[in-house]
C-alpha positions in Angstrom: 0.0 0.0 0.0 1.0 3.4 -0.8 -0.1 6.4 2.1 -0.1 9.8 1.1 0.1 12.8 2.5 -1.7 15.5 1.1 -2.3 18.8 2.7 -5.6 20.4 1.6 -4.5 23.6 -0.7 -5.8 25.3 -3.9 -2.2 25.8 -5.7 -1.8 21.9 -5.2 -4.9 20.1 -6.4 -3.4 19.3 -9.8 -1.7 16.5 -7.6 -4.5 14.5 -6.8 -4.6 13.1 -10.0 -1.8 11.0 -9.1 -3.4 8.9 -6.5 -6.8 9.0 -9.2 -4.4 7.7 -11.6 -2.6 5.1 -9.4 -6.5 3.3 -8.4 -7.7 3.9 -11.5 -5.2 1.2 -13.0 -4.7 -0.7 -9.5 -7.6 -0.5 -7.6 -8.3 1.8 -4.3 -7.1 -0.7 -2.1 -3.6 0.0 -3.1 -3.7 4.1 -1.5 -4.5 5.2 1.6 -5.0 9.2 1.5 -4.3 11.4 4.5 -5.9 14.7 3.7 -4.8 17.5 6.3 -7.6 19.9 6.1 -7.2 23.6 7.0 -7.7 23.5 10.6 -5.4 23.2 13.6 -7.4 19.9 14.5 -6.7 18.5 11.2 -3.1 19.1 11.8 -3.3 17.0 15.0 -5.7 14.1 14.2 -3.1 13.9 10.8 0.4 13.7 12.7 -1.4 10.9 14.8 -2.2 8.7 11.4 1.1 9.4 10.6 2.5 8.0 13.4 0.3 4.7 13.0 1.7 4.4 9.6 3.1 0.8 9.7 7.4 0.4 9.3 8.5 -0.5 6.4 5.3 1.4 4.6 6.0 3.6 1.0 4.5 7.3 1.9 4.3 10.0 -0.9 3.8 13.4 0.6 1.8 15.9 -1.9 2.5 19.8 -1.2 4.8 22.3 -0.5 8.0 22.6 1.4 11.0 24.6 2.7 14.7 23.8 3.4 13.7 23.2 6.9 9.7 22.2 7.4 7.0 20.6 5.4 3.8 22.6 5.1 0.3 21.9 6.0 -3.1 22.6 4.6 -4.1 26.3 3.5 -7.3 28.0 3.3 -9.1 31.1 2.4 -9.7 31.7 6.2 -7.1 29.6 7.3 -3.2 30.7 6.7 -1.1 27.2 6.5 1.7 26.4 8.9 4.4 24.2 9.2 2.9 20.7 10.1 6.6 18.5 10.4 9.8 20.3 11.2 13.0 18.4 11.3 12.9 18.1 14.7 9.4 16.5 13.4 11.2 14.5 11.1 11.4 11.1 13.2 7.7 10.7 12.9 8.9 8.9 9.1 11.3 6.1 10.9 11.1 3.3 9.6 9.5 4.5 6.6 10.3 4.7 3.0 9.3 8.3 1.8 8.9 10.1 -1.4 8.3 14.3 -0.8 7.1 15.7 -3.3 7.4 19.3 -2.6 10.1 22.4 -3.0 13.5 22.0 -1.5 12.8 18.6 0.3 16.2 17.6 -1.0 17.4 20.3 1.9 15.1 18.9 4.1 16.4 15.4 3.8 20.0 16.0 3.7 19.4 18.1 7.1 17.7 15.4 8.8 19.0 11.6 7.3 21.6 11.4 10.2 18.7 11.3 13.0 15.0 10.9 11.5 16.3 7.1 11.1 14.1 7.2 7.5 14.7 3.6 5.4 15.3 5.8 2.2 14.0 9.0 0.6 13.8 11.1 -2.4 13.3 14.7 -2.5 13.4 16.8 -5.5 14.6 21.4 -5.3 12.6 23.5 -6.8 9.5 22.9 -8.7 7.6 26.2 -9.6 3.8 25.1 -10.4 2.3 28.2 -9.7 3.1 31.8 -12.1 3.5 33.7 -8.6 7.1 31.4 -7.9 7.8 32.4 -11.5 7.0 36.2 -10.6 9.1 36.5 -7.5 12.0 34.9 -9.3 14.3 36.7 -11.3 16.0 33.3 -13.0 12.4 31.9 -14.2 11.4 35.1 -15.8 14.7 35.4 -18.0 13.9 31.8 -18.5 10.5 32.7 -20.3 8.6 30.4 -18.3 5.1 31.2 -18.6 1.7 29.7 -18.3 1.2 27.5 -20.5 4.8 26.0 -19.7 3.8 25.5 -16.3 0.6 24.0 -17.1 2.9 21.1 -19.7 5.4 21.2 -16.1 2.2 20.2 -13.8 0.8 17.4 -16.0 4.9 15.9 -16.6 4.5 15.6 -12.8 1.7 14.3 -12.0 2.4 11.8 -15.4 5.6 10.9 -13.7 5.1 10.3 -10.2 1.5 8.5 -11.2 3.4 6.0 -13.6 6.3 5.1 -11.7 4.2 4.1 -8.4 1.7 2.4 -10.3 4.7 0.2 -11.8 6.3 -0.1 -8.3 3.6 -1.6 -7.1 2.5 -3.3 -10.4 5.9 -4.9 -10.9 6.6 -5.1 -7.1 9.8 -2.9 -7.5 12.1 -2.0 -4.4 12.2 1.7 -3.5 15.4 2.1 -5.4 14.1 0.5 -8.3 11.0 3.3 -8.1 13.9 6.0 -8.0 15.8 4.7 -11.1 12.4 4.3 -13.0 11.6 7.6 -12.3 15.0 8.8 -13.6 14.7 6.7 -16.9 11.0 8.3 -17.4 12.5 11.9 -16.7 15.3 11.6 -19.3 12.7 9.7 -21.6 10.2 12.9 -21.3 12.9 15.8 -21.6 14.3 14.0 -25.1 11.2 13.7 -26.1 10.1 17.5 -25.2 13.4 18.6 -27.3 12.8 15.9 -29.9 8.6 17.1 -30.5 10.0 20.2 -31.6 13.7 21.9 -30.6 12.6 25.1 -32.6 9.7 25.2 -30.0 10.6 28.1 -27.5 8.4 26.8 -24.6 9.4 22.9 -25.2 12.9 24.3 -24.7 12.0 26.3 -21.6 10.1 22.8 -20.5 13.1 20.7 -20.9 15.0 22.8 -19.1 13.1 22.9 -15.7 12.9 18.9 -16.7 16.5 19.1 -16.6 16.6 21.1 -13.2 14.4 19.1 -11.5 16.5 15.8 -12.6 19.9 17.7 -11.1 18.3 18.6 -8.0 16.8 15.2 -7.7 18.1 13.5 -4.5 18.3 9.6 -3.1 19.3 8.8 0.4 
């Protein structure tokens, strides 16, 4: 069984298409969804079913993160906060985990030697929303724009939703997941560059392909 660990949010709801994509071809009894919802109760009752999570489990956590904290859910009435720290990071021992979220690479490498974690991946930055492009002076002389971030979105969720679905298809080890994601990011940005190299925004595309695959981390 997969768990993930989605925290309720507007800017991230593109991502539930992976689990939707995972049953869809395996059946619902293969994911387990923890939804944190936008209240401090949620953020409670959610550590707890983390905590229950069996050793040895896969978990895939779906939303945003810092160098130094993972965050919760967000609301229009209810500003998120950081629901795991890395002093919060031990509540994954035992575990095999997957973040999917901004600069979880940091947040792995500053935690490994203590959270006692099986093995991880973590990925730098991945802009999904135009206001990250806005407030970044490198994405904007890149010439990212909307409709490259919508192609960046659906490679995303089209990666992560594959690989899992043949982890537990072909019952691959959690390296094995991590090399198949690697060969399907270097299959995707060829074939980006290959569709069309004279294609401005396929260019821009393979290039935060290309970023994300550098800043991609296994421990």
């Amino acid at each position: 069984m997969i768990y993930i660990i989605y925290p309720q949010d507007e800017t991230t709801k593109f991502l539930l298409e992976i689990p939707q994509r995972i049953t869809d071809k395996l059946g619902k009894e293969i994911v387990k969804i923890i939804t944190i919802l936008a209240s401090d109760n949620s953020y409670a009752e959610c550590l707890v079913n983390i905590e229950a999570i069996p050793a040895n489990s896969i978990v895939l956590f779906m939303g945003h993160g810092q160098a130094d904290k993972l965050w919760g859910a967000e609301s229009e009435s209810f500003k998120k906060k950081s629901f795991i720290s890395k002093s919060q990071s031990k509540i994954f021992a035992e575990k095999y985990l997957f973040l999917l979220s901004c600069n979880s690479n940091e947040f792995l490498k500053g935690t490994f030697t203590f959270s006692k974690v099986i093995s991880s991946i973590g990925f730098g930055s991945l802009p999904t929303e135009m206001t990250e492009v806005e407030n970044s002076k490198r994405l904007i002389e890149q010439g990212v724009n909307e409709t490259v971030i919508t192609q960046y979105k659906a490679t995303i969720v089209e990666l992560v939703a594959t690989s899992f679905s043949d982890m537990m298809e072909k019952k691959y080890s959690f390296s094995q997941l991590s090399n198949n994601f690697m060969l399907r990011l270097n299959k995707k940005i060829s074939q980006v560059i290959l569709d069309d190299i004279t294609n401005k925004e396929n260019r821009i595309l393979a290039d935060l392909l290309f970023q994300m695959k550098s800043e991609m981390v296994f421990i």
